[in-house]
C-alpha positions in Angstrom: 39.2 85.6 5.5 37.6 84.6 2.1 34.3 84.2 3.8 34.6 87.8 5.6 35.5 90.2 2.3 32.3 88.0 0.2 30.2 88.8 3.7 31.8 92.3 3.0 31.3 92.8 -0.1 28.5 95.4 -1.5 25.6 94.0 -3.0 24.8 95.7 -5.8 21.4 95.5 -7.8 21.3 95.8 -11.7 19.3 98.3 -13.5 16.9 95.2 -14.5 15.7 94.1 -11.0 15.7 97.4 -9.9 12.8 97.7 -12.8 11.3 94.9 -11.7 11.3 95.0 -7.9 9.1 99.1 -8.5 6.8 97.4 -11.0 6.0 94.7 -8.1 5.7 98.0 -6.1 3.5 99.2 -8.2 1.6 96.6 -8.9 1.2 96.5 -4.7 0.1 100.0 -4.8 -3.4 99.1 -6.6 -3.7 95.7 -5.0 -6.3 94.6 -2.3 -6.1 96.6 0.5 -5.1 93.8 3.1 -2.7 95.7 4.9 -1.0 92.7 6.6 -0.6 90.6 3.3 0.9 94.3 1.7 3.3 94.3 4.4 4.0 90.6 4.2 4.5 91.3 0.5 7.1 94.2 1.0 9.3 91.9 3.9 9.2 89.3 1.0 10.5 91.4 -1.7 13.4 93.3 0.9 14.6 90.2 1.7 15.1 88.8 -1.7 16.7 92.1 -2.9 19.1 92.3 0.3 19.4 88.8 1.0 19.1 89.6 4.6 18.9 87.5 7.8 15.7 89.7 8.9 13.4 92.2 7.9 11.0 94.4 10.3 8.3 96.3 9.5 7.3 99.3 12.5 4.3 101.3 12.2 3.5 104.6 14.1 0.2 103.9 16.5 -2.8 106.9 15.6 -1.5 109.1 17.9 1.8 109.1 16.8 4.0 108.1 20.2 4.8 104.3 19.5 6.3 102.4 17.0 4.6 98.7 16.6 6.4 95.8 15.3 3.4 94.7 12.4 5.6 91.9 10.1 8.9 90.3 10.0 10.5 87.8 8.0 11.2 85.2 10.7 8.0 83.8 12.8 7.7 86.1 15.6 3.6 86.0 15.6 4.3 86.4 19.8 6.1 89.5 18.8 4.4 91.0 15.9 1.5 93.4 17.4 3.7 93.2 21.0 6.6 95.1 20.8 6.5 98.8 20.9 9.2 101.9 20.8 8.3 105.0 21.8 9.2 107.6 19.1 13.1 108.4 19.6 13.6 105.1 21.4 16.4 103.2 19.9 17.6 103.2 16.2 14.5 102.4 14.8 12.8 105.6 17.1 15.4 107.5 15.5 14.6 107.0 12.2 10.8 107.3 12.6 11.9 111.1 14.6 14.5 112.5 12.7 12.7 110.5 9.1 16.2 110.1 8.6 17.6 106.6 7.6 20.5 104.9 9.1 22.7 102.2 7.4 25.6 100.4 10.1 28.5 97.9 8.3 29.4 96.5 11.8 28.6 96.5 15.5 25.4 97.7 15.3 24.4 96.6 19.1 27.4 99.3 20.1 25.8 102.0 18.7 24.8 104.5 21.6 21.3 104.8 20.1 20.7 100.6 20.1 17.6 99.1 22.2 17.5 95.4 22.4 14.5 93.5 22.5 15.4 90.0 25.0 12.6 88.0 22.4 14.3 89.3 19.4 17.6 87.6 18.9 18.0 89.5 15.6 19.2 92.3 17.8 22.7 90.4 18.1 22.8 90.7 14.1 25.7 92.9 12.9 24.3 95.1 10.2 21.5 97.4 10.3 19.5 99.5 7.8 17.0 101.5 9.0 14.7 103.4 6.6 11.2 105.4 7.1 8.2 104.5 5.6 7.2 108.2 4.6 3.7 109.7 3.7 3.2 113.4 2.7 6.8 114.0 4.0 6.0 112.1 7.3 7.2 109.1 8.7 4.4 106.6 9.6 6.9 103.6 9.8 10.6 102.2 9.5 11.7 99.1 7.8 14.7 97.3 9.3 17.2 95.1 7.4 19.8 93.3 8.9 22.4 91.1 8.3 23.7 88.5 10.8 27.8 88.8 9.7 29.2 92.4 8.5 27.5 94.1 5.7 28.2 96.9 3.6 24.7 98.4 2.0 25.2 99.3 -1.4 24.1 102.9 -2.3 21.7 101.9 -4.5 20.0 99.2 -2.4 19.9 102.0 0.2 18.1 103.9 -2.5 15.9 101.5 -4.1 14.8 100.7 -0.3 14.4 104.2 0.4 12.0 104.6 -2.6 10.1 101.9 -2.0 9.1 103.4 1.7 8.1 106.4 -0.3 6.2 104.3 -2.4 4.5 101.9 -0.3 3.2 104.8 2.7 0.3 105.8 1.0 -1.0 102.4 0.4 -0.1 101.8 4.1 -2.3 104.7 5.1 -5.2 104.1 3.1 -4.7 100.0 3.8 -4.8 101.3 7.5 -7.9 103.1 6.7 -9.6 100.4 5.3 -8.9 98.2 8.1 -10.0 100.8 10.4 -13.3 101.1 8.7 -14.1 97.8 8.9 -13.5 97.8 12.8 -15.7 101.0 13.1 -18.6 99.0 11.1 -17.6 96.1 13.2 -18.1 98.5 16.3 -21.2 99.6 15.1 -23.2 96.1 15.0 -22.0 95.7 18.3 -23.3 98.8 19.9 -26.6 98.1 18.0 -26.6 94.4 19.7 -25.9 96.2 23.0 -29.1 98.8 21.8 -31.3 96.3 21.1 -30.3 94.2 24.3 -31.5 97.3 26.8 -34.7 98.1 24.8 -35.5 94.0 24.7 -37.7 92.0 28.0 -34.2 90.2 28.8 -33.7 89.9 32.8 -30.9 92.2 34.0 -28.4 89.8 34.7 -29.2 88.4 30.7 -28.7 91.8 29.3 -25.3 92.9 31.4 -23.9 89.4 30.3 -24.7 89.8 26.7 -22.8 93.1 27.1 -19.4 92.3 28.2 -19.5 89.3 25.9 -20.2 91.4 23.0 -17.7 94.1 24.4 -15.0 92.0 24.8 -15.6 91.3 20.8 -15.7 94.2 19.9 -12.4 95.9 21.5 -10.5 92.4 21.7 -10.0 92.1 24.7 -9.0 89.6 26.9 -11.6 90.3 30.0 -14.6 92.6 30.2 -16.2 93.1 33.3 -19.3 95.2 34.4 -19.3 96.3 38.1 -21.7 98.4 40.1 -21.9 100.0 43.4 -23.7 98.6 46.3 -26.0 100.0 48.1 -24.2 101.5 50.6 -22.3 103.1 48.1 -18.6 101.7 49.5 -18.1 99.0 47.2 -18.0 97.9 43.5 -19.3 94.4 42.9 -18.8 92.2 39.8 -22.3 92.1 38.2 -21.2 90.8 34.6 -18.2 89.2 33.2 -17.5 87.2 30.1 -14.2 85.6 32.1 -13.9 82.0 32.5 -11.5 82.1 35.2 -13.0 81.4 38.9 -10.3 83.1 40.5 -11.1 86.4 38.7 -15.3 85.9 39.4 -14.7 85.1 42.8 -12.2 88.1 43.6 -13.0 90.5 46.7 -15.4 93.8 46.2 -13.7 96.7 45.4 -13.7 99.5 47.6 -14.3 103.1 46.4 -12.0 104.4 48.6 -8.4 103.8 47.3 -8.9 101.8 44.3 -8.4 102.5 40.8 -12.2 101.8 40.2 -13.3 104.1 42.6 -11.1 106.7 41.3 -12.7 106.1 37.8 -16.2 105.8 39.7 -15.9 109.0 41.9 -14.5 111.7 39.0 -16.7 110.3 36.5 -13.8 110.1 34.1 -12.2 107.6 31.8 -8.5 105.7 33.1 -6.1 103.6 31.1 -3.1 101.6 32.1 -0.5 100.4 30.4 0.4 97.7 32.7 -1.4 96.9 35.4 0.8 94.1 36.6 3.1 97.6 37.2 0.7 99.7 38.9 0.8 100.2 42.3 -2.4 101.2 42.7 -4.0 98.3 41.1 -5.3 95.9 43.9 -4.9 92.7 42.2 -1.6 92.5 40.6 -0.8 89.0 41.5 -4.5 87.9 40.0 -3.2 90.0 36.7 0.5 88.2 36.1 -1.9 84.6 36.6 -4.6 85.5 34.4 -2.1 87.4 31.5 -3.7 91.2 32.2 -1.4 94.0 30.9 -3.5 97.0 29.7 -6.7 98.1 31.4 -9.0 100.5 30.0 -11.8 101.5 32.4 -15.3 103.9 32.0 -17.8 105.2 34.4 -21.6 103.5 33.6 -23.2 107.3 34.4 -26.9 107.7 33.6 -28.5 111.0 34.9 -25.2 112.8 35.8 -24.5 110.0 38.5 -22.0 107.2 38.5 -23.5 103.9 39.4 -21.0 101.5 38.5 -17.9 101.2 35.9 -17.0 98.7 33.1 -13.4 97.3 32.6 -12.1 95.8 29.9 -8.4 93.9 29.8 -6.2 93.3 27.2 -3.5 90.3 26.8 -0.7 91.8 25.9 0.3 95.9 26.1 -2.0 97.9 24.2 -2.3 101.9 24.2 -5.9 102.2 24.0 -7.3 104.9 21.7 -9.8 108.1 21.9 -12.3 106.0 19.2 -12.1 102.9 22.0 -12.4 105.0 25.1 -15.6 107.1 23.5 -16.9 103.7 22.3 -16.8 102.0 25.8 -17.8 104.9 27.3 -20.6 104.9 24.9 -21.3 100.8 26.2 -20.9 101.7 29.9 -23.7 104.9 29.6 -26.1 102.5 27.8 -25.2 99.6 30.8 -26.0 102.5 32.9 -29.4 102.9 31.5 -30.4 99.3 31.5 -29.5 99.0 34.9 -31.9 102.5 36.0 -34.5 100.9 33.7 -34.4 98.2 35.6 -34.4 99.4 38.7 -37.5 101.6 37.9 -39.6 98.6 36.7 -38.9 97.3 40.0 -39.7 100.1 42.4 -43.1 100.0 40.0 -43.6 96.2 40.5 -42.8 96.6 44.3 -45.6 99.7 44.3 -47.8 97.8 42.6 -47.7 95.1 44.3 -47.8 97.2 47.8 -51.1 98.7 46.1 -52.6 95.3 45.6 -51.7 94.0 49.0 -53.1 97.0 50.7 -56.3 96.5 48.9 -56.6 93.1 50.2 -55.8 94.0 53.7 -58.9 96.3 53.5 -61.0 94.0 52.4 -60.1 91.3 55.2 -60.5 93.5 57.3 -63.8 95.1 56.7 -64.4 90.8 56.7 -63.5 90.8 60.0 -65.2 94.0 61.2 -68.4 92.5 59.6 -68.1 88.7 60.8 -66.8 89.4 64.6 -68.3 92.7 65.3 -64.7 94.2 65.5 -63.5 97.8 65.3 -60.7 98.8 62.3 -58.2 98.7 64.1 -59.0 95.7 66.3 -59.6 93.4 62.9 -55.9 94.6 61.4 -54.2 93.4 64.5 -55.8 89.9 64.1 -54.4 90.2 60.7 -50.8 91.1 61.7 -51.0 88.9 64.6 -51.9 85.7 62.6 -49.1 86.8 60.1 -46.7 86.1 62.6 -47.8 83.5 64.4 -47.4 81.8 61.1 -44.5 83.0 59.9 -47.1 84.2 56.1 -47.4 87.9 54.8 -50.5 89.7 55.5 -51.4 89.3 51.8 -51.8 85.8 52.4 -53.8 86.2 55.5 -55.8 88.8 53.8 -56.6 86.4 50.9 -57.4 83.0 52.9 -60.3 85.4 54.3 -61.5 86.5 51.8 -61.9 83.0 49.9 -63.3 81.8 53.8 -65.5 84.4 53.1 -66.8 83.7 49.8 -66.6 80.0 50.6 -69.3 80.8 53.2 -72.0 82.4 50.8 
């Protein structure tokens, strides 16, 4: 009974540490702007203040809809980057909602609002503070404190907690910044190495390769995978893939008809899944749950208002893929495109060329022939074409042993 009223018992924080723990703040504030050693830094400092059994730290995604688990006080590096809430989704959705905190002494897992996480076993805790992380009167994130045995929160830790959210969300936001310009100038060498990989002599094969690799880089992700349409136009083959797996190189063609890919292909249109190993559209789910693919973002490769093939890129674990990384692939898949239509066309010049040349030589065998054996035009080609089967050679060759007979003979 002892142990229960000390466990009970408010924890209250003098006027000194209460000094202290802002000037730490503050001295966070104008700090590096390492977002994940800021947030580390602010788990480290509610724990010591509350004494807690854990501390999260949820962040709202760009667009506002999910809540992402970015640091905790107990190793949960599985977890952290993993587990999402939509916005009103359990307590913590609440909070980030209503930007309202909530503070529970007991029996926090009965409260109608609770989620439980099955990988967090802090959700079987007793106590629970939740508090937004706020920015220009918005919440951008919630911190979570919670204590294993009953707690009652002191009003002035609930305070000092409450303005250190206030405190710490711009640093957040422009820590966020900063890491997101680093990613965009990231981003930006990568779609130059892509650039300079179309405009180079590379083979085809060489160049698609070098693309996924450097795409998969680029949006971390797990699998990246280039696929064009045959030339029937009914399915979409694997042309490029960074994958190690066999079983993923060697899957079947995708059909157009009645496949994600083809839906993608056909309305020329970006698609992203959440979790393909839920879809019941997407073809290979089994392949997905043995190779770890959850999300799936994937592009049309279009070049000259016509679809000629897709790219897909997979992620590990759940991701909601932004409008920056959609208009960034799609960006990747239209210069794919172009390499590919490049290519093509330096072919169909080649295979011209080459007909040119042949034809050329034809002639001039047979005006050999005509002039040797006394034979009309169309008499010396068909000694051409016949000896060109007969020996299983092309005409060219044909055409060019007589013409070296022929000089041979002067």
């Amino acid at each position: 009974m002892v142990k229960a009223r000390i466990q009970n018992k408010k924890l209250k924080i003098s006027t000194a540490q209460e000094l202290k723990i802002l000037r730490t703040i503050v001295d966070l504030t104008s700090s590096e702007l390492d977002l994940i050693l800021i947030l580390n830094e602010i788990v480290k400092i509610v724990t010591e203040m509350t004494t807690a059994d854990s501390v999260f730290i949820y962040l709202f995604d760009d667009q506002r809809e999910h809540l992402t688990l970015w640091a905790s006080k107990t190793p949960h590096q599985k977890e952290l980057g993993k587990i999402n809430l939509k916005i009103g989704e359990g307590i913590t959705g609440w909070v980030a909602r209503e930007n309202k905190l909530v503070a529970i002494k007991k029996n926090a897992s009965r409260d109608p609002r609770f989620k439980s996480f099955d990988v967090l076993p802090e959700d079987r805790y007793e106590a629970f503070l939740s508090v937004p992380i706020v920015y220009q009167g918005k919440a951008i994130g919630v911190i979570n404190v919670q204590h294993k045995k009953p707690h009652d929160y002191a009003p002035n830790t609930i305070n000092l907690i409450h303005t250190i959210a206030k405190q710490i969300g711009g640093v957040i936001v422009s820590a966020r910044l900063y890491l997101e310009t680093k990613k965009k100038a990231a981003q930006f060498d990568s779609l130059i190495k892509v650039s300079h990989s179309i405009t180079s002599e590379r083979y085809l094969d060489e160049i698609l390769n070098l693309i996924v690799v450097v795409t998969a880089e680029m949006l971390n992700s797990k699998i990246c995978s280039i696929m064009l349409l045959n030339d029937k136009g009914e399915e979409l083959v694997i042309k490029a893939t960074q994958s190690l797996s066999e079983d993923y190189k060697k899957k079947p063609n995708v059909t157009v008809h009645g496949s994600i890919s083809g839906e993608v292909l056909k309305s020329r249109h970006s698609l992203s899944i959440y979790d393909v190993r839920n879809e019941s559209r997407y073809l290979y789910r089994d392949l997905a749950v043995k190779e770890e693919l959850t999300s799936m973002l994937s592009v049309p490769m279009i070049v000259k208002e016509k679809a000629i093939g897709i790219i897909n890129v997979y992620t590990k674990t759940p991701h909601h893929f932004s409008q920056d990384e959609i208009d960034i692939l799609q960006m990747v898949a239209n210069q794919a495109a172009v390499a590919v239509e490049n290519t093509k066309l330096m072919e169909e010049t080649l295979r011209a060329k080459e007909a040119l040349e042949t034809r050329k030589l034809i002639e001039r065998a047979k005006g050999i022939l005509m002039r040797m054996n006394n034979l009309a035009e169309e008499a010396a080609y068909k000694v051409i074409h016949k000896k060109s089967m007969d020996s299983c050679r092309s005409m060219k060759d044909i055409a060019e042993s007589i013409i070296l007979m022929d000089e041979l003979q002067r």
